[in-house]
N, C-alpha and C positions, 0 to 999 in steps of 0.2 A: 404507606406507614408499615413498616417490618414491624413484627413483632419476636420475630426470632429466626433461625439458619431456616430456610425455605420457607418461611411462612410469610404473610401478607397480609392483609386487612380482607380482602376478597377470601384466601385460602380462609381464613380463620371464621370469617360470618359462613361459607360455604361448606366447611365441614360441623360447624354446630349444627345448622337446617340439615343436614343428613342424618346424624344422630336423633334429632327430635322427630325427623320421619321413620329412623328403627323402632325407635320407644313407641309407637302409636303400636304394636303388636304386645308392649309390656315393658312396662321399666326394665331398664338396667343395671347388675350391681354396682353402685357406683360410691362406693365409703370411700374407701382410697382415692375416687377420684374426686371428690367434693370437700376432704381434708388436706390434701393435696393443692387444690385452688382456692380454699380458703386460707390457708395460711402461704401461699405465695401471691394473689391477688390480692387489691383492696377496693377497686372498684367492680359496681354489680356487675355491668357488661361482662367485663377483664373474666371474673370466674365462671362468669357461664362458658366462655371461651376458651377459659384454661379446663375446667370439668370437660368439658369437649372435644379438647384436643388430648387427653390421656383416657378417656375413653376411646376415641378414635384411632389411639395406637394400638389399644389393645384387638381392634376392630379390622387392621390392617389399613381406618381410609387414609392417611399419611402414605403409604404408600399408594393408594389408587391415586393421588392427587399427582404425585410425581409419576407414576406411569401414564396421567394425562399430558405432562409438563412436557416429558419423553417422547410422547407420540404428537406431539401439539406441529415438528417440523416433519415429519413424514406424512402427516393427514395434509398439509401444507404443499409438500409438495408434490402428491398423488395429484390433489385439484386445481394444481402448477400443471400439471400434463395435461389433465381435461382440457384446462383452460388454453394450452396450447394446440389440442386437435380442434375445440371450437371455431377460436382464430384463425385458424386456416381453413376448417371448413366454410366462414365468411368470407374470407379473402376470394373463395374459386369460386363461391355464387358469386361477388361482386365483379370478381374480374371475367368469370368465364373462358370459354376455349375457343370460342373463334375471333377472339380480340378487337369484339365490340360488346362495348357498354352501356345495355341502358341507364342514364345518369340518375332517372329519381327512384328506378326499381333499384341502384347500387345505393341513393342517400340510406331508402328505407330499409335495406337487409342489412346495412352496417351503422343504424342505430334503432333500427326495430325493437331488436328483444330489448335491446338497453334501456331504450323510452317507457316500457314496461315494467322493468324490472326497478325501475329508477321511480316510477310510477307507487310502485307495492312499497318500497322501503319510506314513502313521504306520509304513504297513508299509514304505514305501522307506529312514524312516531307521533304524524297529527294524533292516532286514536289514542296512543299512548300516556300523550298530555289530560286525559279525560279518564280514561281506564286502563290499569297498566294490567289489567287480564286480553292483550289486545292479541288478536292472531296473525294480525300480516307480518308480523317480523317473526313470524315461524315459515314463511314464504322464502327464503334466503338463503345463501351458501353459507350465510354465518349459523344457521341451525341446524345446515345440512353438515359444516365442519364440529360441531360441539358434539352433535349425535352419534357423528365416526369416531370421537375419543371415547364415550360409554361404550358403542357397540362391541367396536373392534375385540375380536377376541384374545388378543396376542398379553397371557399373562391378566386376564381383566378377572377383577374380584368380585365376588358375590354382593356386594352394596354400590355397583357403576352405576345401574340405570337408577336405583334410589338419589343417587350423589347428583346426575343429570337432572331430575326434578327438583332438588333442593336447588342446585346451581338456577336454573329457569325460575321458578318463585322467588328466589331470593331476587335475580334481576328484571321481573317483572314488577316485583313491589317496590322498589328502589325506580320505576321506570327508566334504566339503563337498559333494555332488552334489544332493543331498535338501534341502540347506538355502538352497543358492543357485535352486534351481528351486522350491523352496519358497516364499522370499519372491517371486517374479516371479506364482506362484501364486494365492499365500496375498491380494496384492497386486489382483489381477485381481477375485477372489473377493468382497473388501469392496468394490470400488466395483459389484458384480453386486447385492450384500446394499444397500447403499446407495440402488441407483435401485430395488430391488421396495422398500422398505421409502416408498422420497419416490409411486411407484405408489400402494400400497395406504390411504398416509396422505390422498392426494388423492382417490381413488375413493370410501374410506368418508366423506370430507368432503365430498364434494360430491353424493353418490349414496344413495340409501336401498336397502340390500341385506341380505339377512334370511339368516342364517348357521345351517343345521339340519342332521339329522343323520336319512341314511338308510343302512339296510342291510337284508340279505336272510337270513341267517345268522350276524349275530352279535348279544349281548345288550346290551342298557340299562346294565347293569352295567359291562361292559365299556369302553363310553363312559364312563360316569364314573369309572370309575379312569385311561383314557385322558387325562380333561381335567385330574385334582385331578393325577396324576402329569408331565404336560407344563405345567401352570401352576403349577409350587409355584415355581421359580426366579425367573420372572418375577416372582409378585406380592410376592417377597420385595424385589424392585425396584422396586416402586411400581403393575408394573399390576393391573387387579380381575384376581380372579377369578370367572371367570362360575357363576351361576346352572345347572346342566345341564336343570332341569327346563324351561327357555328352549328347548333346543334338542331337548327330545322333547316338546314343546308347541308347537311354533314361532307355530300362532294362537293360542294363548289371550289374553285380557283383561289388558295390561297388561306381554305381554314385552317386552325391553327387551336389543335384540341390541346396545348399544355395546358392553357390557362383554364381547362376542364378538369385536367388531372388535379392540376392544385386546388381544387375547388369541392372538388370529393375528398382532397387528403385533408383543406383546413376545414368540411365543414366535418369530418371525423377527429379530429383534433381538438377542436373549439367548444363542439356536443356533444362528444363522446370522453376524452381522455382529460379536459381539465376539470366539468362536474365529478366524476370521480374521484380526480385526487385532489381537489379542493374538499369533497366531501368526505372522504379519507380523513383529511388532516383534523376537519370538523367533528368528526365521531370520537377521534382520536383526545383530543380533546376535552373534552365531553365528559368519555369515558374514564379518562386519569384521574378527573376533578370527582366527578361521582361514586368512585367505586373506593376512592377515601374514606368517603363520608357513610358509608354502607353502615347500617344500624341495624339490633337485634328488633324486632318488636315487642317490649317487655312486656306490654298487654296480655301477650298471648298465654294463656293459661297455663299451657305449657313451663314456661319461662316464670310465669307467677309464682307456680307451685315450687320450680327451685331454689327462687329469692326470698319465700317464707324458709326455707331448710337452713339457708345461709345465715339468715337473719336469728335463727334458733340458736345457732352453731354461736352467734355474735353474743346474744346474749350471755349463752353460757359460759363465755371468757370475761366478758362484761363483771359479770355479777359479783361482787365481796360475798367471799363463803362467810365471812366471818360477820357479816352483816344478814346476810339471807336467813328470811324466816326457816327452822324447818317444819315440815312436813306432820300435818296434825297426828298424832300417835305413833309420832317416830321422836319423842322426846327424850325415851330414854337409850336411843341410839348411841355407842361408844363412836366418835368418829376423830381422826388424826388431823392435824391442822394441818391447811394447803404448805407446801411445800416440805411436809417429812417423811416422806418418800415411804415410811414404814409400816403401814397401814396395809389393813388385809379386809379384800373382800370379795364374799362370797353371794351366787345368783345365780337364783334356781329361773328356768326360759320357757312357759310355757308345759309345764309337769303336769301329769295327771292327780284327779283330785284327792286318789290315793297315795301317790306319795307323802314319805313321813319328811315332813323340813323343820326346821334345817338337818341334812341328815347327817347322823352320827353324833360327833363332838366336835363337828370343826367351828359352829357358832361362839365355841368357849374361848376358841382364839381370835375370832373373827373382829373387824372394827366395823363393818358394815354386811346384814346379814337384810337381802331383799329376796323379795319373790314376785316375778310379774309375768303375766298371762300374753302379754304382749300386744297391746291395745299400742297406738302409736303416743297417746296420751303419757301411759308406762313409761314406754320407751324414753320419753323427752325427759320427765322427772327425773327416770333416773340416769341419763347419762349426763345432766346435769349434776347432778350429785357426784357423779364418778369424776367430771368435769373440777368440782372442786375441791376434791379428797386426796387425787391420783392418790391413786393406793399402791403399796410395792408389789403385792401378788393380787391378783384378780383368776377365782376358780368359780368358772361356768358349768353348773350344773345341768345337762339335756336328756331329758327321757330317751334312750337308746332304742327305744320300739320304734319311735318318730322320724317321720323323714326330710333331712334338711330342705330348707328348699331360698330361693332368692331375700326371701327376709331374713332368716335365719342366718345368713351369712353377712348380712347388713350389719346386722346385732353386734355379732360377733365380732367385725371389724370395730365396728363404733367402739362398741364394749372396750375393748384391747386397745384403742389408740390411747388410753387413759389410765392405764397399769404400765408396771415397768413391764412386770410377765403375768404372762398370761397362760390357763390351762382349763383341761376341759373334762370335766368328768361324766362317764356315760355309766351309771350306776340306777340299776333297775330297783323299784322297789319290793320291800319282801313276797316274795311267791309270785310278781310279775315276769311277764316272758322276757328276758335281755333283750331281744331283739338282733341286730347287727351291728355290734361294735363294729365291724373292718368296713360297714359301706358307710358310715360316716369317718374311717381313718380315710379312704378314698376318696369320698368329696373333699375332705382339708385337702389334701393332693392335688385335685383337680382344678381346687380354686384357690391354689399356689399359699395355702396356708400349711406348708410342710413342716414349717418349725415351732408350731405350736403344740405341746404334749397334752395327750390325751390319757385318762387312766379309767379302768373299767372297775378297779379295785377299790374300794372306801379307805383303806389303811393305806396303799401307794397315795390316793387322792394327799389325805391327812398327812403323812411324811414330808410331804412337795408342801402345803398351803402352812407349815409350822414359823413360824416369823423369825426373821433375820435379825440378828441384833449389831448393827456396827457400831 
């Protein structure tokens, strides 16, 4: 399910769990990006995922995502080469150099590791089905290829290895972990079965090698239940089955080792090359269908606390201003009715308890004159208020000794999405120290609020907040 140019249903759950593993060090300022997806989304999911993703840009993980996309066919085919010197190093233990073959020491080196490895990836998804915190499917080339996209240095951003854990929890709890590292596996595996099988088919075609059977303690018997029992699937597929008295004879008059060759090439074909790409296809599978269906978990506190903010946000568009009680001893409040853009108001942010408010005479023009300490309680009132007045100028009062900091710019954005203009006045009160107007003209700078005016002056402030009349 696309949700937009590169993005995915995977990409999209995969960079929120990244974000919400940043934020465990301290929220992020995220006004912009919570007005942003509130008024472009309308289901809960959808905003937590759009807040996520314009956070995430500004974060660079959009781009880490695509430099995993980037590297997803070079990590591909690095483990294409591995997998090619493997292969061959099976092929020359099975074939050997003096062109004889022991036949069950050639079955077991050319599906030994596989039986193995084939072994780990059955118990990762058994365990899977019970506990999707299960570890054997970190046993795999499919964890060992995910971990080369994090690692890799080439261009990798300060949030890979965080994006690597989000990616793994999120397909651990979806229990997809086994089937997505399964197919990259499973994958790896048949093109492994692939080159010993194009090996063995060339060596016995071009090579005269005589396939016999030694051992020191076990019996004759034994062998031939070994070969009628590992060739019955095979020749039910077309290949012979061999003769055994061939290979406890191996010189006699007349033996005849093809029917051996083919018997090591279909029982490596039949055990080795179709469970792969049958199980390929089956992860594959699997993997399409599930990773559709990939879900936030809104439980999670995390996720709680942003669907109360949104649910805030709903109200306060919700609400008839003209219905809404107001606020006990704010009765004789002047205030402009919703939609006349002409409305002035002024809000002093957490001021010391010396200053004088409202200050000067700008209350005389004001249509709304608040003062709040900044309690989150504050906050909600009154940008509810701000919510139902929009006012045409909004002038934000800030003690200039004080130092902005992550809330403070919350405010401020919230504040502002709610006036046409917006300004800032940094005015010390009588005989207090100013402070540093220019490190708060720097912070607006830094946090891309450039076009917001700031004044240090009470009579510049007053000029600017005088009311427009069209």
């Amino acid at each position: 399910m696309s949700t937009g140019h590169g993005r995915s249903r995977l990409s999209d759950v995969m960079l929120t769990q990244t974000v919400r593993l940043i934020e465990e060090s301290g929220p992020l300022e995220d006004s912009e990006a919570m007005g942003h997806a509130f008024r472009g989304k309308s289901g809960r999911e959808d905003r937590l995922i759009e807040r996520a993703w314009v956070l995430g840009q500004r974060l660079k993980l959009n781009v880490e995502i695509e430099r995993w996309r980037d590297l997803a066919l070079y990590v591909w085919t690095a483990l294409s080469i591995s997998v090619f010197f493997i292969a061959y190093g099976i092929a020359v233990a099975v074939i050997g150099g003096d062109r004889s073959i022991n036949a069950a020491l050639a079955f077991f080196v050319a599906l030994g590791m596989h039986a193995v490895t084939l072994g780990l990836w059955c118990l990762a998804v058994a365990s899977a089905s019970w506990s999707p915190r299960s570890t054997f499917a970190r046993l795999s080339l499919g964890n060992l290829f995910l971990r080369l996209l994090a690692w890799l240095p080439l261009d990798r951003g300060p949030h890979s290895l965080t994006m690597l854990r989000a990616t793994t929890s999120t397909l651990q709890r979806a229990r997809l972990l086994p089937w997505a590292f399964g197919f990259i596996s499973h994958g790896i595996w048949t093109l492994v079965f692939v080159l010993v099988l194009v090996a063995l088919w060339f060596a016995f075609s071009f090579q005269q090698y005589r396939l016999t059977w030694e051992t020191t303690i076990l019996s004759a018997d034994f062998f031939i239940r070994f070969v009628q029992t590992t060739g019955w699937l095979p020749h039910l597929l077309g290949f012979p089955l061999p003769d055994t008295s061939t290979l406890l004879n191996p010189g006699a008059a007349g033996s005849d080792h093809r029917a051996w060759a083919w018997w090591l090439i279909g029982c490596t074909f039949v055990y080795g090359l179709i469970p792969r790409v049958a199980l390929a296809g089956l992860c594959w599978l699997v993997w399409r269908r599930g990773k559709q269906s990939l879900k936030l978990d809104t439980a999670d506190p995390y996720f709680r606390k942003l669907l109360a903010r949104f649910e805030e946000m709903e109200v306060s568009i919700v609400v008839d201003a003209e219905q809404a009680p107001e606020p006990a001893g704010k009765a004789d409040r002047k205030m402009s009715p919703p939609g006349n853009h002409t409305s002035l108001a002024i809000i002093g942010f957490e001021l010391p308890a010396e200053y004088p408010w409202p200050p000067g005479g700008l209350a005389e023009s004001a249509d709304l004159v608040e003062q709040i300490s900044g309690t989150g309680q504050e906050r909600r009132a009154l940008l509810n208020t701000l919510a139902q007045t929009r006012p045409c100028k909004i002038l934000l009062v800030c003690n200039p000794a004080s130092s902005p900091d992550r809330g403070t710019e919350r405010f401020i954005r919230e504040a502002c999405a709610h006036g046409t203009q917006c300004a800032l006045l940094l005015a010390p009160s009588s005989g207090s120290d100013i402070g540093n107007p220019q490190r708060w003209q720097s912070w607006l700078e830094h946090i891309g609020m450039t076009d917001m005016r700031s004044f240090t002056d009470l009579d510049c402030a007053t000029e600017w907040f005088k009311p427009t009349h069209v």
